[in-house]
Structure formats: structure tokens, C-alpha cells
C-alpha positions in Angstrom: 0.0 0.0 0.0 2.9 2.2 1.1 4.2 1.4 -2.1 1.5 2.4 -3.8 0.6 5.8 -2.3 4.3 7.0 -3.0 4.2 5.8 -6.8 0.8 7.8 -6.8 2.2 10.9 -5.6 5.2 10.0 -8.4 3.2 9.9 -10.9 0.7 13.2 -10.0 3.6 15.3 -9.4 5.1 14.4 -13.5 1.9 15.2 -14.8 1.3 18.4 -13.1 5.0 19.4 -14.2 4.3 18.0 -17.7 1.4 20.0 -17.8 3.0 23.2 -17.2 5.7 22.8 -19.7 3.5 23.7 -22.8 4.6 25.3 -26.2 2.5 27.7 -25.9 5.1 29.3 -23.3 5.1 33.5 -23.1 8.1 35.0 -23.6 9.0 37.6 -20.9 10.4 41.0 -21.6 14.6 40.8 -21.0 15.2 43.5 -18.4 16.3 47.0 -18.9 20.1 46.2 -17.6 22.7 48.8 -17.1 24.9 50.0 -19.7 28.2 48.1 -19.6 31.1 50.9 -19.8 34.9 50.6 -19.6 36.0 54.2 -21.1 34.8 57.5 -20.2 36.1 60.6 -22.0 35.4 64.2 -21.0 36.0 66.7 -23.6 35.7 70.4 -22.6 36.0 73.5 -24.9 36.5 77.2 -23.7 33.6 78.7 -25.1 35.4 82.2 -25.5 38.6 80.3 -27.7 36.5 77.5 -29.4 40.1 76.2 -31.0 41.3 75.4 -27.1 39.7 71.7 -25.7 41.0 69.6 -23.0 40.0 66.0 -23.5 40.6 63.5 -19.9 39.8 59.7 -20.3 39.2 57.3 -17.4 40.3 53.3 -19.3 39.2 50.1 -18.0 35.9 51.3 -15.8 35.2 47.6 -15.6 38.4 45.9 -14.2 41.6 48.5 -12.6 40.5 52.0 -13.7 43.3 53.8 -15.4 43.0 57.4 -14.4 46.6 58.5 -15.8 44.8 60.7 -18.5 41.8 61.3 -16.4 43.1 65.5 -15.5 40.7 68.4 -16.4 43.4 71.4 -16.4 41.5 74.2 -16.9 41.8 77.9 -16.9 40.4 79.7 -13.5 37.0 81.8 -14.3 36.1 80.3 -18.0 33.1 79.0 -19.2 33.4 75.5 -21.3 31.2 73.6 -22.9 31.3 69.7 -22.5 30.8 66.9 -24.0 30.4 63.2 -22.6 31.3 60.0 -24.1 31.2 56.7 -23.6 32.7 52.6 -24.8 32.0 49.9 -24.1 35.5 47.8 -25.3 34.4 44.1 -24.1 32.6 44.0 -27.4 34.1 43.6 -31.0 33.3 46.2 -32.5 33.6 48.6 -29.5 30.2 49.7 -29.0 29.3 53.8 -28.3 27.3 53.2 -25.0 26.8 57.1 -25.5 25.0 56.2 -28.7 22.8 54.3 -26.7 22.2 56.6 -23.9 20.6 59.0 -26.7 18.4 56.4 -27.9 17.6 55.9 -24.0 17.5 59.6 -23.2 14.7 59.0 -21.1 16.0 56.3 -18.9 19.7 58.3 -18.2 20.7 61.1 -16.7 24.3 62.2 -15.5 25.1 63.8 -12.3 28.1 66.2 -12.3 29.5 66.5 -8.3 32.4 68.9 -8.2 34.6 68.6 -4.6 34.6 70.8 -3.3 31.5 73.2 -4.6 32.7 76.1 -5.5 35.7 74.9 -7.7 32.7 74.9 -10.9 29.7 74.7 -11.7 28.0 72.2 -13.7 25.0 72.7 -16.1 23.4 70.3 -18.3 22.3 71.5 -21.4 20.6 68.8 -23.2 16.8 67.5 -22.7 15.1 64.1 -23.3 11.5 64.0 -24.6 9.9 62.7 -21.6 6.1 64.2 -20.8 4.9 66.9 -18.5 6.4 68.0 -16.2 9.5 67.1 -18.0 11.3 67.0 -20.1 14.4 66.3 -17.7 18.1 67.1 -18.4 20.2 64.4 -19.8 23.8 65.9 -19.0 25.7 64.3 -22.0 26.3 67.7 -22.8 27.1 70.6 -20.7 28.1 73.9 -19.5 31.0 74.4 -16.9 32.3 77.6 -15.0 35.2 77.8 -13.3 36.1 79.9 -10.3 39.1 80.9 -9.2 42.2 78.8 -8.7 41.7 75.5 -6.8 41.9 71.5 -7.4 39.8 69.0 -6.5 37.5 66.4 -8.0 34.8 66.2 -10.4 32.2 62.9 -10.0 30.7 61.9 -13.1 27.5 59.3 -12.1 25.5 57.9 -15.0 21.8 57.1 -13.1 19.8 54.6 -15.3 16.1 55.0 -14.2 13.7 53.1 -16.8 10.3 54.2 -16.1 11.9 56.3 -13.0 13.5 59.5 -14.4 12.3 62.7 -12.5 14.8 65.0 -12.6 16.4 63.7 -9.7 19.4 61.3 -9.3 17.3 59.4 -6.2 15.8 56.6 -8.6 17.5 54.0 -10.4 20.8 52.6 -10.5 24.2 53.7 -11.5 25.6 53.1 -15.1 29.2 54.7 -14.1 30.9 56.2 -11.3 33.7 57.6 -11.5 36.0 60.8 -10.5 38.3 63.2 -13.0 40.7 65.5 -11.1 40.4 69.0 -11.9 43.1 71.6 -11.7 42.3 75.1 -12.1 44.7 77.6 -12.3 
């Protein structure tokens, strides 16, 4: 009887699993994952001398960041416009993750931290398309003032906030993180 019962349960428990294993299965929407970057590069031109630009690159976000080229040495009290952009080298061919971000515009936005405060300001000029009451800034391009002369830090962040974005960094997740040192003299 024992013997029974248990090849009973056996046998109810493979057709209740055969029964949910059907062909008529629903695919399920992939999720919105981060954007996988291993370069940033900052590119900042003095709006008053268009010909002058300082470019610093961060290498190798995803393993031992290589900040030996990641210096901002800027003039003390200019205004520079900026430009963002971002690679992802783990795939062949490298893929523009900033590419991306545009097509994503309203699922990014960049957050520009200067340490400390008043060594610049940081304004981001670009908008996404998202509906009342945005749209929101996006930050892959920008506006930056300098003050007087100083060093510090500049912390670049990359929120990713699918179905999130409100103008704030508070939702989301990070895409990047990272710092460029700025010298302004």
C-alpha cells in the first residue's frame, strides 16, 4: 500500500509538471540592464577660444581603472562647454554606449558633483522627450564655470532609471561612477 501511495504521488507530481511545460510558453520581456562601460572621455572646450579643448579619459571602468589621463586642467574663471562620451571595449566592434544613452535619453541622466563646490559649476544642457512636467536634463552635454584657482574632483555618475526618471538622481541605478581630477589655475 505504502508502495503504492508514494508511486501515486510520483506519478501526479510528473503530470502536473508536464502540464506546465507547454509550447505555448510567453516569452517575458529581458530587463532594462545597465549599460556596460569601460571608457569614459570628458572633452571640454573654452567657449570664448573654441580652438582650445582639453580631452581626460578614465580606461578600464570595468576591471583596474586607469585614471593617468583622467586630468581636467582648466583655466580659473572660464566657461566650457562639455561633452560626454562613452565605450564599451568588451565587445568587438567597440560599442558607443553614449550612442545608446541617446536612444535611451529618457532612462539616463548624468550627475556632475564637483569637490569641493565652488571649484565649478556644472550645467546640463541637453533635454530628453519625456512628458509633463519634464522633459528632464540628460547631462551628455554641458556647460561648466570655473572659479578661481583650486583643485579637486569632479564625480561623473550615469543614473539609469527606466520608467523612474524625474529629474532627480534618487531613482534608479548607476551606469558609471567615477571621479576626474580638476586643476584650475
Amino acid at each position: 500500500m505504502k508502495y503504492c501511495k508514494n508511486q501515486l504521488i510520483w506519478l501526479v507530481s510528473v503530470v502536473v509538471l508536464a502540464g506546465a511545460c507547454t509550447k505555448d510558453e510567453q516569452n517575458v520581456a529581458p530587463t532594462d540592464d545597465n549599460e556596460a562601460i569601460t571608457t569614459a572621455t570628458l572633452t571640454l572646450t573654452n567657449k570664448a577660444t573654441p580652438t582650445e579643448s582639453i580631452t581626460a579619459t578614465i580606461e578600464n571602468l570595468n576591471t583596474t581603472a586607469d585614471f593617468s589621463k583622467a586630468t581636467l586642467n582648466l583655466k580659473a574663471n572660464t566657461t566650457y562647454t562639455g561633452v560626454i562620451g562613452l565605450l564599451d571595449k568588451t565587445k568587438t566592434p567597440v560599442l558607443d554606449a553614449t550612442e545608446e544613452i541617446k536612444e535611451k535619453a529618457n532612462e539616463h541622466l548624468f550627475v556632475y558633483t564637483p569637490t569641493p563646490s565652488n571649484l565649478l559649476t556644472v550645467t546640463l544642457t541637453d533635454k530628453d522627450t519625456n512628458p509633463s512636467p519634464g522633459p528632464y536634463p540628460i547631462g551628455l552635454t554641458t556647460e561648466i564655470k570655473t572659479g578661481a584657482a583650486g583643485s579637486g574632483k569632479l564625480k561623473v555618475v550615469l543614473r539609469h532609471q527606466p520608467n523612474a526618471k524625474n529629474g532627480t538622481p534618487t531613482p534608479g541605478s548607476s551606469d558609471l561612477d567615477t571621479d576626474f581630477t580638476v586643476v584650475v589655475q
